[in-house]
N, C-alpha and C positions, 0 to 999 in steps of 0.2 A: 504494500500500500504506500509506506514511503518514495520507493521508487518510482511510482506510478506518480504520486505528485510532484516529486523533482523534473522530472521529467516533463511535465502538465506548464509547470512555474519557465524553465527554461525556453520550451515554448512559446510561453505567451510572455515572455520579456522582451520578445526582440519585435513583440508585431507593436508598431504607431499609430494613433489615433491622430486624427484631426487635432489641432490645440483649440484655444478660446479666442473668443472674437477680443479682439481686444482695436481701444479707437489710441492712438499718437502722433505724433509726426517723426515726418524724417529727418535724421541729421546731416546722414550722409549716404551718398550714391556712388557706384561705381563697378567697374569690370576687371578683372585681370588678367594675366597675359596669355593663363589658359582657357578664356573665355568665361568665366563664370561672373554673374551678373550676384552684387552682394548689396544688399538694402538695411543700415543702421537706423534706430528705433529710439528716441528719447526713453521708451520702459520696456521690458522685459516679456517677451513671451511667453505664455505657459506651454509649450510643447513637451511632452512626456518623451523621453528617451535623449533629449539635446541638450548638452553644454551650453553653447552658446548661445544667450536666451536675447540678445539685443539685436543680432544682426541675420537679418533672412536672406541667406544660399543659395542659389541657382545654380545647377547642375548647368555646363556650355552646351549639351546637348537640348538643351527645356525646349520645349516647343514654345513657351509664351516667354521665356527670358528677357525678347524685347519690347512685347508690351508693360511685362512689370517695370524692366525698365525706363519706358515713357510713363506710366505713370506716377513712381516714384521722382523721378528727374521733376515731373508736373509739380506735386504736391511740396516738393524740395523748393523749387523757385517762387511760386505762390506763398509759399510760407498757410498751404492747409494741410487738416488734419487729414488722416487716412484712417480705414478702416481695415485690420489683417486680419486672416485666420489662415495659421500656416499647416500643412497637413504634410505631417513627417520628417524627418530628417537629413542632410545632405552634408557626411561628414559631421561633426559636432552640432553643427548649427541644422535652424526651422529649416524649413524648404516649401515649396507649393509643389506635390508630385500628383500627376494624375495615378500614380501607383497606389496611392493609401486611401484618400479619402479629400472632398472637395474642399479645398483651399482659395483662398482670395486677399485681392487687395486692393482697394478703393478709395476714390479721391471723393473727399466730402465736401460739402459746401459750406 
């Protein structure tokens, strides 16, 4: 029976849920040299499984990498709030993956 829970536990530690909507703004924007698009957060994400709870990750590969891009860059120059909900993890840090569960990021008014 023990084994049967360890076993249960190990499992379900590595699956990621959706995190919480959470409303901030952005500090900072930007890409690096391997392509991944990275969005910083004046407060903290609650994403379950990720370290890095201020800045959301973009795999270079994301199919929207450049739209969250534009609308981070948006909400960055405007100086408005945004609305995230990050779904999983990419490396330490949130992520938007269509792999886990729907994630978003939206420019408020």
């Amino acid at each position: 029976m023990k084994s049967r829970f360890t076993i249960a536990a190990l499992l379900l530690s590595n699956l990621t849920v959706a995190g919480e909507k959470l409303t901030t703004t952005v500090t900072y924007v930007g890409i690096n040299s391997k392509g991944s698009v990275f969005v910083n957060f004046a407060d903290p994400m609650p994403q379950a499984g990720c370290d890095g709870m201020t800045q959301l990750v973009l795999h270079p590969d994301s199919p929207i990498r450049n739209e969250v891009l534009s609308v981070a860059m948006a909400a960055k120059l405007a100086g408005k709030k945004v609305d995230i909900r990050s779904a999983g993890c990419y490396g330490s840090n949130p992520t938007l993956s269509q792999d886990v569960e729907w994630g978003w990021l939206t420019l408020r008014d």
